[in-house]
Residue, then its C-alpha position, 0 to 999 in steps of 0.5 A: x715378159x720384158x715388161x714384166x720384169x723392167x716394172x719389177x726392176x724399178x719398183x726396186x729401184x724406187x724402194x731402193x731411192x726410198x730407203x736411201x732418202x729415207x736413212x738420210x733424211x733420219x741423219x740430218x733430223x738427228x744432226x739438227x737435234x744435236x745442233x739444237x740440244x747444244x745451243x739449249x745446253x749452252x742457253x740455259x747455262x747462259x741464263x743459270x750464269x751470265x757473270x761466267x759467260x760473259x768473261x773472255x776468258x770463259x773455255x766453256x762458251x769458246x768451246x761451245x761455239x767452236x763445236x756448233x761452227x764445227x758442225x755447221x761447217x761440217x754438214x751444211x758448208x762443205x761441197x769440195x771433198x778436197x775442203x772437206x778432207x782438209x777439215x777432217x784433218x784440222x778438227 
């Protein structure tokens, strides 16, 4: 009986681990499509107009890749939660 039920407990277990692989692999799926739509977004604005994207001054490239470092600094760089709650701050 014991053997029973400690297989039925880690066939729950193992559904348990591969539902939660499985939310988390959809969640870095849709943050690299984000990543991704916006350097399209931003490419195909490059080539539409060079002249505006390679001024200085130009806010929309500037924000551009601050919001890509942001993501990437989110998501693949931050280990320590102390960094982290500090970035959540700042941004």
């Amino acid at each position: 009986m014991y053997n029973i039920m400690n297989t039925i407990h880690n066939d729950e277990s193992l559904i348990l681990i591969s539902i939660a692989v499985f939310e988390k692999s959809i969640k870095v799926l849709l943050l690299l499509f984000k990543v991704f739509s916006i350097f399209i977004v931003f490419h195909r604005n490059y080539l539409q107009y060079p002249d505006f994207f390679s001024s200085e001054d130009s806010v929309v490239a500037k924000s551009s890749l601050a919001l890509v470092s942001y993501y990437f600094l989110r998501f693949f760089l931050v280990k320590n939660t102390q960094f982290q709650n500090d970035l959540y701050f700042i941004f």
